[in-house]
C-alpha positions in Angstrom: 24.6 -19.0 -30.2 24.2 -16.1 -27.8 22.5 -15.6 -24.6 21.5 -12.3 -22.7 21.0 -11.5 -19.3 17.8 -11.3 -19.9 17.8 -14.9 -20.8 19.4 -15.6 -18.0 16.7 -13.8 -15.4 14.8 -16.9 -14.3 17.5 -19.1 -13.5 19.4 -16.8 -12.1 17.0 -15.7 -9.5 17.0 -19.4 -9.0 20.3 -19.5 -7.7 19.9 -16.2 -5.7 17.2 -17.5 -3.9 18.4 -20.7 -3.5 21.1 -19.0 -1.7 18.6 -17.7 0.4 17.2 -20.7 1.7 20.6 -21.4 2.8 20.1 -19.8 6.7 22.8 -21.2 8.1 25.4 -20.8 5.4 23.9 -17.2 5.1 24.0 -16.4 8.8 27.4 -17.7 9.1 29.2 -16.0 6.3 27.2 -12.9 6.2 29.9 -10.1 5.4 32.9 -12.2 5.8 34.7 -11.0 2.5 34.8 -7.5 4.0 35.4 -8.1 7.4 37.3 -10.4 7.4 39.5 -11.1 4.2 39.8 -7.4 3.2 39.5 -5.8 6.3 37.7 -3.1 5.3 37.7 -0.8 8.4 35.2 0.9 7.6 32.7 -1.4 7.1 33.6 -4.0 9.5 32.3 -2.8 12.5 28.8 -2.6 10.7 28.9 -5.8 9.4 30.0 -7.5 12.6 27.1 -5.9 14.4 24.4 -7.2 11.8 26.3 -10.5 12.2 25.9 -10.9 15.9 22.0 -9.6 15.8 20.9 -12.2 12.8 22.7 -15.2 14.5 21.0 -14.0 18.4 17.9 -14.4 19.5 16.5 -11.1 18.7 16.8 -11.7 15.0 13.1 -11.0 14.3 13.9 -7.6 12.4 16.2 -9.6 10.0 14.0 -12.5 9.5 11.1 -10.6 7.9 13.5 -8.7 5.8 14.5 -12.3 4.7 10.9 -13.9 4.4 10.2 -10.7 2.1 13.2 -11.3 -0.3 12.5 -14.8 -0.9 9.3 -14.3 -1.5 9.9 -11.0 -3.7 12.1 -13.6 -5.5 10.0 -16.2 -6.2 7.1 -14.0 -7.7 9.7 -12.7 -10.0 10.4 -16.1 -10.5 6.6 -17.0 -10.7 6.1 -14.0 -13.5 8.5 -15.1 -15.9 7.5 -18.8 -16.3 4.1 -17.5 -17.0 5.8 -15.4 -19.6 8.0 -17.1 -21.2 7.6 -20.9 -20.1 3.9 -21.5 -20.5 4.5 -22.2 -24.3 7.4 -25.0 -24.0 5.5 -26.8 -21.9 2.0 -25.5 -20.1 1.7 -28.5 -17.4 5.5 -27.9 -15.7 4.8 -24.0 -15.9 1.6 -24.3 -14.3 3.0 -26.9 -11.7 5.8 -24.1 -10.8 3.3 -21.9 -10.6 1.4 -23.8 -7.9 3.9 -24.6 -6.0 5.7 -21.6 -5.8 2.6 -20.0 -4.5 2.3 -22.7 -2.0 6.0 -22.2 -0.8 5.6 -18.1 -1.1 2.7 -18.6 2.0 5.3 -21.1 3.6 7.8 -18.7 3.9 5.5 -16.0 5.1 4.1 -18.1 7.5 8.0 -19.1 9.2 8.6 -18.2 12.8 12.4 -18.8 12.2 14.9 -19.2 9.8 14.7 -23.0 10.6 11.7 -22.7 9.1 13.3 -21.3 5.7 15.8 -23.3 6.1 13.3 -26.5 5.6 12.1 -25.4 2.8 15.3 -25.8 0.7 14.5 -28.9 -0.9 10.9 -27.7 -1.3 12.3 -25.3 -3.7 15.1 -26.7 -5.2 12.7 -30.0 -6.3 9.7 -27.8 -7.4 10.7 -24.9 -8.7 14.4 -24.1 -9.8 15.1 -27.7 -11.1 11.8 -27.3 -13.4 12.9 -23.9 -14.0 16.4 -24.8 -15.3 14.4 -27.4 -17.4 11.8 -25.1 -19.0 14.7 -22.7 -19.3 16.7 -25.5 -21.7 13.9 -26.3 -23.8 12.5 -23.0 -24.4 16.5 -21.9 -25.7 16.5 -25.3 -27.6 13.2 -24.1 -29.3 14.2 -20.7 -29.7 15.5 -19.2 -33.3 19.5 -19.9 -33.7 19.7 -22.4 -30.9 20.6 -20.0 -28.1 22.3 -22.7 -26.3 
C-alpha cells in the first residue's frame, strides 16, 4: 500500500480551494503566523498592510487575484477527473465536470468575496465530496490496493 503525491493532486487541490472559498476565515487570518505568533519583523509590516487593504473597501485588486486562483484551481481540478476519474465511474466525472464549469463562471462573475464566500457549499457538495469519492474508488481499483 503506497500513495504518491501525485495520487494525492486532485484531492488535495480540493482542500486548497476549499480553503479558498473560506473569505472570511481567509481575510481574517491572512499572515497571522508571521505577524503575529513569530513576529517576523521583517515581514510584518507587509503583511499587515495587505491585511488592512483585503478586509477595506478597496479590495478589488485582491479580489480578482482571488477569483483567478479558485478558478485556476478548479480547472486543475477539472483536468484530472477527466484523466484519471472518467474510467471508475464516467457519470460522477462528467457531473464534476459540469458543475465545476458552472461554478468556474460563478466565481468569475462575483462582485465580492461574499459572493465566493456563497459558493462554498456549491463546491464542497459538487465537486470535492465527488472528488474524494472518485478518488477512493479509482485507488480501490488500482493494482496493490493503494489504499
Amino acid at each position: 500500500m503506497y500513495m504518491t503525491m501525485s495520487d494525492m493532486m486532485p484531492v488535495s487541490l480540493c482542500l486548497a480551494t476549499q480553503e479558498l472559498f473560506d473569505v472570511k476565515r481567509y481575510q481574517q487570518n491572512f499572515g497571522d503566523f508571521c505577524s503575529l505568533r513569530s513576529k517576523d519583523s521583517e515581514l510584518e509590516p507587509h503583511l499587515t498592510l495587505i491585511k488592512r487593504e483585503l478586509i477595506s473597501k478597496s479590495q478589488d485588486r485582491y479580489l480578482e487575484g482571488h477569483k483567478a486562483v479558485i478558478i485556476s484551481n478548479i480547472d486543475k481540478i477539472l483536468s484530472l477527473v477527466a484523466g484519471r476519474y472518467a474510467g471508475v465511474n464516467l457519470k460522477t466525472a462528467e457531473s464534476v465536470i459540469r458543475d465545476g464549469k458552472s461554478l468556474m463562471k460563478r466565481v468569475a462573475q462575483a462582485q465580492s468575496f461574499q459572493d465566493i464566500l456563497i459558493a462554498d457549499p456549491v463546491f464542497k457538495s459538487k465537486v470535492a465530496l465527488p472528488v474524494y469519492e472518485l478518488f477512493t474508488e479509482y485507488n480501490k481499483r488500482s493494482p496493490g490496493g493503494r489504499m
